[in-house]
TORLUMBA-230921 format. One record per atom (N, C-alpha, C): x, y, z. Coordinates in nm, 3 decimals, padded with zeros to 5 digits. Each point is the difference from the previous one (the first is absolute). Example, Ala and Ser with C-alpha at 12.3 -4.5 7.8 and 13.67 -1.06 7.14 Angstrom:
BEGIN
REC, 01.319, -00.569, 00.780
REC, -00.089, 00.119, 00.000
REC, 00.090, 00.120, 00.000
REC, -00.035, 00.105, -00.072
REC, 00.082, 00.119, 00.006
REC, -00.077, 00.109, 00.073
END
This chain:
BEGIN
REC, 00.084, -00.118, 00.000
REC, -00.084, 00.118, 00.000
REC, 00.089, 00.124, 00.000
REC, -00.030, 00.084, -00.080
REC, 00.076, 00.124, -00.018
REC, -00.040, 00.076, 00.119
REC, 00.075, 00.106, 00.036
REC, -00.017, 00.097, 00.132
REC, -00.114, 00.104, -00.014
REC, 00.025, 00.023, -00.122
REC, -00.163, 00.084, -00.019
REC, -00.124, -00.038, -00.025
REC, 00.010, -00.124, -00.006
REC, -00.127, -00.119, -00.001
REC, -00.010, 00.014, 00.188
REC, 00.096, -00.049, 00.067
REC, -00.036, -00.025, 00.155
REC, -00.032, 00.157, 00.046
REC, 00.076, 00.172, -00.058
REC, -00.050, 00.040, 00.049
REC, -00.161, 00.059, -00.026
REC, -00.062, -00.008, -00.100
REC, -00.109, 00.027, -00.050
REC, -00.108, -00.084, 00.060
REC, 00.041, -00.162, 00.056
REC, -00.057, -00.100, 00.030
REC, -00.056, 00.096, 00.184
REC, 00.123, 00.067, 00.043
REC, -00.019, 00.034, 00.134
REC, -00.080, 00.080, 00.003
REC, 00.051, 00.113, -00.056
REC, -00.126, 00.142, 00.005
REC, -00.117, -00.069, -00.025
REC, -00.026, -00.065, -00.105
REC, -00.120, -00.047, -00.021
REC, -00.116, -00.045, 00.151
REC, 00.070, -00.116, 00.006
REC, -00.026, -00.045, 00.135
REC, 00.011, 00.103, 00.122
REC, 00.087, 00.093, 00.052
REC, -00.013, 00.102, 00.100
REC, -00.175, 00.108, -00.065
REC, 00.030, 00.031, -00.118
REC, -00.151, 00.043, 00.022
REC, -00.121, -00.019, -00.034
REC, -00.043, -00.150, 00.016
REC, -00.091, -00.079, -00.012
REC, 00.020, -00.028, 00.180
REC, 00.051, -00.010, 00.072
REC, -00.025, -00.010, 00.134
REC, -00.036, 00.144, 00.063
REC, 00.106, 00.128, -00.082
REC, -00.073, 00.111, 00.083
REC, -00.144, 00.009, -00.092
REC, -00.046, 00.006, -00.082
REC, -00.157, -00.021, -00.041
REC, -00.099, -00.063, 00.116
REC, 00.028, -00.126, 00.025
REC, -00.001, -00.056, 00.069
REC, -00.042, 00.086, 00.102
REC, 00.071, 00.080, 00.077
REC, 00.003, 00.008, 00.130
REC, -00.077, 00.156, 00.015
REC, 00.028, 00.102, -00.120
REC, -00.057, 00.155, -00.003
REC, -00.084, -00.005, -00.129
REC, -00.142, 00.022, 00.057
REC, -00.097, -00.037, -00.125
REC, 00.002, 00.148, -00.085
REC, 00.045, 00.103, 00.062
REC, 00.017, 00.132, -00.091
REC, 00.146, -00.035, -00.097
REC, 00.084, -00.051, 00.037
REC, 00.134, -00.039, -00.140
REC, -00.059, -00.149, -00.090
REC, -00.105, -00.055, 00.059
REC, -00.030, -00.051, -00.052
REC, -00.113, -00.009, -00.135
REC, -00.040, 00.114, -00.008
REC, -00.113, 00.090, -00.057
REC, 00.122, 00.044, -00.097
REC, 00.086, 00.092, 00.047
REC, 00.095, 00.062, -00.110
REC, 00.083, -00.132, -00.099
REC, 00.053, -00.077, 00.081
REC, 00.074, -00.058, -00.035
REC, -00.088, -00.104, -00.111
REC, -00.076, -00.067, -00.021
REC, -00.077, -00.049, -00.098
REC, -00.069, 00.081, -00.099
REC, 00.003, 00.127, -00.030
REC, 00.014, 00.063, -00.079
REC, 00.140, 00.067, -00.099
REC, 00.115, -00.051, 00.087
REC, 00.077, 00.051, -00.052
REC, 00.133, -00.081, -00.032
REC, -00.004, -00.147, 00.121
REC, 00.111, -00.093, -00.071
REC, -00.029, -00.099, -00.114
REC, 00.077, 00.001, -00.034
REC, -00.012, -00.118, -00.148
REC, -00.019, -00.153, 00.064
REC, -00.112, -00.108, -00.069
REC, 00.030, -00.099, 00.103
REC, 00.090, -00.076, -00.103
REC, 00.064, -00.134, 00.050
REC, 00.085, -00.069, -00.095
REC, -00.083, -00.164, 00.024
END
């Protein structure tokens, strides 16, 4: 796995847990990240 595969893999995952946790970034944030 290339390093920018694991780091893209992380962010990903860090903000799908803060979604998760603050339903106002979670409102923004599904309007505005790309899903993969």
């Amino acid at each position: 796995m290339k390093g920018t595969d694991h780091f893209k893999r992380t962010i990903q995952m860090y903000l799908e847990q803060r979604a998760e946790e603050d339903t106002l970034f979670a409102q923004r944030s599904t309007a505005t990240l790309p899903r993969t």
